[in-house]
C-alpha positions as CSV (number, residue, x, y, z in Angstrom):
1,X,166.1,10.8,-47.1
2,X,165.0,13.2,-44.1
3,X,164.4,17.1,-44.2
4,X,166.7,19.2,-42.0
5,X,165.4,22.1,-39.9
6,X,166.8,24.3,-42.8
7,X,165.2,22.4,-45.6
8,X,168.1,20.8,-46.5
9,X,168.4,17.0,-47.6
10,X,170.2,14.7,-45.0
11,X,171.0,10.9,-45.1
12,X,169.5,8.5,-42.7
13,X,171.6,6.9,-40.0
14,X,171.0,3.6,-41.0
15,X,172.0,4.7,-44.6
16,X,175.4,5.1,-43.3
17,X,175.9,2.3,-41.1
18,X,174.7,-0.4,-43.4
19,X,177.5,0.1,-45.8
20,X,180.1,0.1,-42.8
21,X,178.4,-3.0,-41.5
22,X,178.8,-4.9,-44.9
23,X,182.3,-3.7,-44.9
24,X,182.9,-5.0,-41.5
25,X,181.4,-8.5,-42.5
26,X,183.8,-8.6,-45.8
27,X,186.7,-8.0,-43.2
28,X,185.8,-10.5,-40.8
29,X,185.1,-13.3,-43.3
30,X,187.3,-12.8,-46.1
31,X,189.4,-15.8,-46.8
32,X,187.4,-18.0,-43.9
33,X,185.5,-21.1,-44.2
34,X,182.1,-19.5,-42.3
35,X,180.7,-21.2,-39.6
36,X,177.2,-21.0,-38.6
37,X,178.3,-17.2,-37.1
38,X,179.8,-16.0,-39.7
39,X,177.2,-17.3,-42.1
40,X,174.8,-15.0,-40.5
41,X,176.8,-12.4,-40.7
42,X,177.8,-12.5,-44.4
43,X,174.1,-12.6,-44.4
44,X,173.1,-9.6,-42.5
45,X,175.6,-7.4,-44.5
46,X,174.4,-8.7,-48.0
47,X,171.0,-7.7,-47.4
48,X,172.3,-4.6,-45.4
49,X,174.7,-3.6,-48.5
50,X,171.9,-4.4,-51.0
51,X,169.2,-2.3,-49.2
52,X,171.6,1.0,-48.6
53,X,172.7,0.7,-51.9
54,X,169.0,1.2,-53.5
55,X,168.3,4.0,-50.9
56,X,171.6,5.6,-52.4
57,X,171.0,4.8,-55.7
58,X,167.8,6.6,-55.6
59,X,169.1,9.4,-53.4
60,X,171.5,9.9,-56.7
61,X,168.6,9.2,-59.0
62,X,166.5,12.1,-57.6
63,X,169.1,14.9,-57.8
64,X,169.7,14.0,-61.6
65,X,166.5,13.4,-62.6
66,X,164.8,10.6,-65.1
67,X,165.9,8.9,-66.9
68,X,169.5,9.3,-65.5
69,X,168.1,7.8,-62.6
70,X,166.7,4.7,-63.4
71,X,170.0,4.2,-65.4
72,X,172.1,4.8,-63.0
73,X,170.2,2.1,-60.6
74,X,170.4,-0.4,-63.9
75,X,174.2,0.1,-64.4
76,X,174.9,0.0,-60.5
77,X,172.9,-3.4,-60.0
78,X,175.1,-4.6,-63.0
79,X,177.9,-4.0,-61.7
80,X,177.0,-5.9,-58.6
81,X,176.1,-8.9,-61.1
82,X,179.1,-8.6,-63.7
83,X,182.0,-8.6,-60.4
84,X,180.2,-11.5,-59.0
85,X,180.1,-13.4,-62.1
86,X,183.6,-13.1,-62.8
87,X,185.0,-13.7,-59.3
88,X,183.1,-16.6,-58.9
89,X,184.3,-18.0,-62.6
90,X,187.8,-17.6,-61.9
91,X,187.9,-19.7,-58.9
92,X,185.3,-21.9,-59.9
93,X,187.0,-23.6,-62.6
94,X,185.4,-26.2,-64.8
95,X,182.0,-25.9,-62.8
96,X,181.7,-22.4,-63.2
97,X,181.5,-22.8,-67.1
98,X,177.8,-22.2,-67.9
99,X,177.8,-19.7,-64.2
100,X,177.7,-16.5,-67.0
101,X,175.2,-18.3,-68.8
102,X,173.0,-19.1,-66.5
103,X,172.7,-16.1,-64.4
104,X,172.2,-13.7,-67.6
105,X,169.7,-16.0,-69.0
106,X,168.3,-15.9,-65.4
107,X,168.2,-11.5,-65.6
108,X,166.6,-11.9,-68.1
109,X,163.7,-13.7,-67.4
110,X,163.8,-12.3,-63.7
111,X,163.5,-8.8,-65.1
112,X,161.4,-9.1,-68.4
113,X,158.6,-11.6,-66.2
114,X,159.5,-11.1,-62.6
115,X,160.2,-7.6,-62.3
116,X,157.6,-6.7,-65.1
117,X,155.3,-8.7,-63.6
118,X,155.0,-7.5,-60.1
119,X,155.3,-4.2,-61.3
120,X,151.7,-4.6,-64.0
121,X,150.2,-6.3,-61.1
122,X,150.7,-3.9,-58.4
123,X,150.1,-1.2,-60.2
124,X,146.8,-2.8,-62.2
125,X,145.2,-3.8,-58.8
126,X,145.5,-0.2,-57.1
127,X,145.6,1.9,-60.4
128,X,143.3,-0.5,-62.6
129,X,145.0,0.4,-65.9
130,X,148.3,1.6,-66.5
131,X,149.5,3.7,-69.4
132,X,153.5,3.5,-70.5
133,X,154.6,4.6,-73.7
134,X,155.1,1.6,-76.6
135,X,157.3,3.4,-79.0
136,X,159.9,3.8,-75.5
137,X,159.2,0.1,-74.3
138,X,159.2,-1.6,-77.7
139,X,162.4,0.0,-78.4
140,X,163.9,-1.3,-75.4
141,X,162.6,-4.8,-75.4
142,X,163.6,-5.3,-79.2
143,X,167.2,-4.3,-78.1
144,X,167.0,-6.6,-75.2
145,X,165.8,-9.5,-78.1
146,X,168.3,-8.7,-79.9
147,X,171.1,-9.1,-77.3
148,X,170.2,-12.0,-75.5
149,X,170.2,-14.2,-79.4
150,X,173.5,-12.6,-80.6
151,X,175.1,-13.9,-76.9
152,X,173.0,-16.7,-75.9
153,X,171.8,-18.4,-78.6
154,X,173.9,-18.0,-81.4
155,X,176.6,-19.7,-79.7
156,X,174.4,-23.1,-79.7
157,X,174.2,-22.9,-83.9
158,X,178.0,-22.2,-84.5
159,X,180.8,-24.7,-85.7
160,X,184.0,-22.7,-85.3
161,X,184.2,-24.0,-81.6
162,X,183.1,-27.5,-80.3
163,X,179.7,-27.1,-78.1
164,X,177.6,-24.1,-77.3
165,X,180.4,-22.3,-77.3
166,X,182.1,-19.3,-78.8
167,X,185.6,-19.0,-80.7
168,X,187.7,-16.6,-79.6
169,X,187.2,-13.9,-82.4
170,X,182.7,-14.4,-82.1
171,X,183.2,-13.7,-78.6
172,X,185.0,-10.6,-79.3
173,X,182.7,-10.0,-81.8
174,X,179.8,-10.7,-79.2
175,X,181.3,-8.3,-76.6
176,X,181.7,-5.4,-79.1
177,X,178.3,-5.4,-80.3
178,X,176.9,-5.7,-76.9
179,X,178.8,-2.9,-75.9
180,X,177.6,-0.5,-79.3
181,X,174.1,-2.3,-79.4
182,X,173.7,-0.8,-75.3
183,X,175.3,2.1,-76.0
184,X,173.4,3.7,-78.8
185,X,170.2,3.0,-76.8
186,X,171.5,5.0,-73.7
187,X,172.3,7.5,-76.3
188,X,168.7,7.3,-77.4
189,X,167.5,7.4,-73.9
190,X,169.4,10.4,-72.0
191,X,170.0,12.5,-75.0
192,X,168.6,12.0,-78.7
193,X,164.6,10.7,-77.4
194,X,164.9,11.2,-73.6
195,X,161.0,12.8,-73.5
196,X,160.0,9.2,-75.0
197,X,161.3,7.7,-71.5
198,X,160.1,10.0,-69.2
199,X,157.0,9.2,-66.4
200,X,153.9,10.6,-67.3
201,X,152.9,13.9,-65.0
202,X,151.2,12.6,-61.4
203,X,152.0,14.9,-58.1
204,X,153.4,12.5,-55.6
205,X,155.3,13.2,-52.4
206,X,158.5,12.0,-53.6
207,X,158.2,14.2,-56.7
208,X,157.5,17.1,-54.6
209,X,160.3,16.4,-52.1
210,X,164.0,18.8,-52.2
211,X,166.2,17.7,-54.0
212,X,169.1,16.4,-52.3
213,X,172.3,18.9,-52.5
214,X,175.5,18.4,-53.6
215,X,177.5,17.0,-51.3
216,X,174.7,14.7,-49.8
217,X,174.8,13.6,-53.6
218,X,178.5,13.0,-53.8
219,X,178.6,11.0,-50.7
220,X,175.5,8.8,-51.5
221,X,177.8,8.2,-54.5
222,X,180.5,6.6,-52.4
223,X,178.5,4.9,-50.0
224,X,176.9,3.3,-53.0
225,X,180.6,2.2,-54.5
226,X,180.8,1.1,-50.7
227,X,177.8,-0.9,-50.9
228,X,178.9,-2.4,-54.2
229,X,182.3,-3.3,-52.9
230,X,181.0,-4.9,-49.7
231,X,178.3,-7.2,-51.6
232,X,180.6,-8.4,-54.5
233,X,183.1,-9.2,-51.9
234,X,180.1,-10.9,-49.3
235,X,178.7,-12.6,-52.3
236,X,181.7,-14.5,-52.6
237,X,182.5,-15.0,-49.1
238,X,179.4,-17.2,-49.3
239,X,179.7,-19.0,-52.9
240,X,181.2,-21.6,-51.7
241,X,177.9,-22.5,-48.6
242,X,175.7,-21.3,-51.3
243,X,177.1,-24.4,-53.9
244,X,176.9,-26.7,-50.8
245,X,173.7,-25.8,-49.9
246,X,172.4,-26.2,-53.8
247,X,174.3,-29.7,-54.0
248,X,172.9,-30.7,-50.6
249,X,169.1,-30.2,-51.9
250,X,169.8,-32.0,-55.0
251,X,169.0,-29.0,-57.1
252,X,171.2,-28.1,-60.4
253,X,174.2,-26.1,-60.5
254,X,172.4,-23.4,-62.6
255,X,170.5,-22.6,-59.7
256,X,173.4,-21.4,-58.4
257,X,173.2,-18.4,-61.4
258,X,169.6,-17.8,-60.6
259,X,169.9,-17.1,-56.8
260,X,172.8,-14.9,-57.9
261,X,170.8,-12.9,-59.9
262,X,168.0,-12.8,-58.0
263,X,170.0,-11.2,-55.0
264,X,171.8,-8.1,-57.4
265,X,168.1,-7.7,-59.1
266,X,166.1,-7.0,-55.6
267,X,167.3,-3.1,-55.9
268,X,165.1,-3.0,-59.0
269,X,162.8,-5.1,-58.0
270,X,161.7,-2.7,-55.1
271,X,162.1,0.6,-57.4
272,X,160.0,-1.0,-60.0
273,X,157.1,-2.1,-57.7
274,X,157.3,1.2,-55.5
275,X,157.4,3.6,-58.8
276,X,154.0,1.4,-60.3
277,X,152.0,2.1,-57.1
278,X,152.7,6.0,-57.6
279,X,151.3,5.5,-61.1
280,X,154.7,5.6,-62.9
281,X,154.6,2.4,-64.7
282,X,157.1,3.8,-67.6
283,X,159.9,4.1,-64.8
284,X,159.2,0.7,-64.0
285,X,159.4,-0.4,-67.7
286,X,163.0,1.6,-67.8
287,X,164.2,-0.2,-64.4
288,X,163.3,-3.6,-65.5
289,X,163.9,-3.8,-69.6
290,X,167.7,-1.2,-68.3
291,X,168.5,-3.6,-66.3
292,X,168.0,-6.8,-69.1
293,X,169.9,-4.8,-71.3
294,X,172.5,-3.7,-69.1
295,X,173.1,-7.2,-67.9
296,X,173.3,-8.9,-71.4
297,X,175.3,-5.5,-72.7
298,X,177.9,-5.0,-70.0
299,X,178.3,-9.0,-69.0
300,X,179.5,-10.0,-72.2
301,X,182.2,-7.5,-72.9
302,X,183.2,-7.7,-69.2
303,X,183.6,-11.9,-69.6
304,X,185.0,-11.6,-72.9
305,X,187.7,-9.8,-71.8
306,X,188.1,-11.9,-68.9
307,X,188.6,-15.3,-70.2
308,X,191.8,-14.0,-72.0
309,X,193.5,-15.3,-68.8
310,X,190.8,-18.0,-67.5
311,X,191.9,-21.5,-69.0
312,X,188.4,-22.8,-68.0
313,X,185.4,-23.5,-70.8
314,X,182.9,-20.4,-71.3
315,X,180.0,-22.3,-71.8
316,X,177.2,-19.4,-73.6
317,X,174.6,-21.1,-75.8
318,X,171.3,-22.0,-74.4
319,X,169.5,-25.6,-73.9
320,X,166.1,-26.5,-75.9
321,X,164.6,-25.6,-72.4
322,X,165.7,-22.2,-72.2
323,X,165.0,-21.7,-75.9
324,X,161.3,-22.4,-75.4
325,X,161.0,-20.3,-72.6
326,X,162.8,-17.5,-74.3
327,X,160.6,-17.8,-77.6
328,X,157.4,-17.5,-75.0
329,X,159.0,-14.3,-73.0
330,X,159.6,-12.7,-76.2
331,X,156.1,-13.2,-77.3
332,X,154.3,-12.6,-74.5
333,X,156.8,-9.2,-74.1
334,X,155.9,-8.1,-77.2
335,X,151.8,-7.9,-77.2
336,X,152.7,-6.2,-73.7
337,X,154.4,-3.4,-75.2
338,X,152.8,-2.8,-78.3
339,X,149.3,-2.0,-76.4
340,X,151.0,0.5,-74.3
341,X,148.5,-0.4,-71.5
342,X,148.4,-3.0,-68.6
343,X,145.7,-4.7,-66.7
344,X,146.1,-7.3,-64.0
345,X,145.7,-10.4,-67.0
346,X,149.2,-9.1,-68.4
347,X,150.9,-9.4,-64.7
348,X,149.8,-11.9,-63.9
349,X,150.7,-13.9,-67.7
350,X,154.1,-12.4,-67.2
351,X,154.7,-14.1,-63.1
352,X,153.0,-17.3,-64.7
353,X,156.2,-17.5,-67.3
354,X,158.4,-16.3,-64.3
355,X,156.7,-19.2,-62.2
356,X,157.3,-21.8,-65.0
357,X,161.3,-20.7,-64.9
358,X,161.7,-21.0,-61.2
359,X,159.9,-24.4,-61.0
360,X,162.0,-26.0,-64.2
361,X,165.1,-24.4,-62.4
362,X,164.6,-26.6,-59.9
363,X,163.3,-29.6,-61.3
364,X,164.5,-29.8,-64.7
């Protein structure tokens, strides 16, 4: 954002083009098989689309206020991720069957290690300890527990359906209670405890800088629905080069679900890291634990209600593999939280789990 002459908030140029670009590149290669051109292309406009849509998101953010904002970037970014996922399943077809599975598990582990642990590191090393509030955190990371057994590994215990799979009536079940379990803690967040989830007081220039008016507000809002469009449809523009290129390398198909998630999750990524230098590690908390939740919580619904007319399997419950790494994210989340203080040695445990998921991604 840039200050007018009269003090008034304006929007970047590049904010503006970006989107139109992105849109430009959906146009072009919508329906094509993409040649080296048009591969870079889809390319520039996916990381344009993704990088206006964070500036907007947080242009949006700062006239509402925390911690509407760090929701609204959570539920945008999901969005992103839940359109992808179920494009890509319909026309995937039998290979697409663990593609939900895999790229929620992969959120997960990119926000509740990754994201968490940039974020304690960055700030740790400039900051030397960070404070964020336990009773908010601890909250939010037992809901996130919470989700992420009821949808991925319950399905890997029941008998109704053969395979880690749901029946029809658990993953109704599964969707509804994602959908209550996420929205009693945004009630809890914006309304009934929303103090608990606010940053701690520190003067910054971002804090001190207007507030953006109205109508700059409203049409941030549709560039951002602009970016979203442009990357969901950009995203699978390239699916298919993406798969190739995963084949080509020798790699498994479920890395397929963690580059997907690692391209919607970048928007947090950034916030998180940039809001932990400023000495705001609770926003960073709320961007990375939102977005787990808001991944598991709006995914599920949103595929349950889609595979009542995909004939393809749905593929949920998680391998021994994941299970371990799951078991060690939860534990390793929890002493985190309940200290309600970070050092370096908690950053960097947290990107050493995050390491150890890349790395068996790849070579399993």
């Amino acid at each position: 954002m840039s200050t007018g002459d009269a003090g008034t908030v304006t929007l970047p140029k590049w904010s503006i083009v970006l989107p139109a670009v992105g849109l430009v590149a959906l146009v072009v290669s919508w329906g094509r098989d993409l040649n080296a051109v048009l591969l870079v292309l889809v390319c520039v406009g996916l990381g344009g689309g993704v990088v206006a849509a964070v500036h907007h998101a947080e242009v949006v953010a700062h006239r509402v206020g925390e911690p509407f904002g760090t929701l609204i970037l959570a539920v945008a970014v999901t969005v992103i991720e839940v359109a992808l996922i179920v494009t890509l399943m319909s026309s995937g077809g039998d290979k697409a069957a663990t593609l939900a599975r895999d790229t929620v598990f992969a959120a997960v582990m990119i926000t509740c290690n990754g994201i968490v642990g940039l974020a304690l590191l960055a700030g740790s090393l400039r900051h030397r300890v960070q404070r964020f509030r336990s009773y908010a955190s601890g909250g939010a990371f037992a809901v996130t527990l919470a989700l992420v057994t009821l949808s991925l590994v319950l399905p890997g215990f029941t008998t109704s359906s053969a395979g880690p799979t749901f029946s029809g009536s658990q993953l109704a079940f599964a969707g509804v209670m994602s959908l209550v379990l996420y929205g009693v803690f945004v009630f809890v967040q914006t309304v009934r405890h929303r103090d608990y989830f606010l940053p701690k007081e520190t003067a910054t220039r971002d804090d001190h800088a207007a507030a953006p008016s109205g109508r700059t507000t409203l049409t941030s809002l549709g560039l951002l629905l602009l970016c979203l469009v442009a990357v969901v449809g950009l995203a699978k523009a390239a699916s298919p080069a993406l798969e190739s290129a995963v084949e080509a390398v020798g790699a498994p198909l479920s890395l397929v679900g963690v580059l997907i998630a690692l391209l919607v999750l970048m928007p947090e990524t950034v916030a998180a890291v940039r809001a932990a230098l400023r000495d705001r590690l609770q926003v960073s908390m709320n961007l990375a634990l939102g977005s787990a939740m808001a991944s598991i919580g709006l995914t599920i619904p949103a595929i349950a209600i889609a595979s009542i007319w995909m004939s393809g399997p749905l593929v949920l419950g998680l391998g021994g593999k994941e299970l371990v790494l799951l078991a060690l994210t939860a534990a390793v989340g929890t002493l985190t939280v309940v200290s309600g203080r970070a050092t370096v040695l908690q950053g960097a445990v947290h990107l050493v789990v995050f390491s150890a998921f890349l790395f068996l991604t790849v070579t399993p």
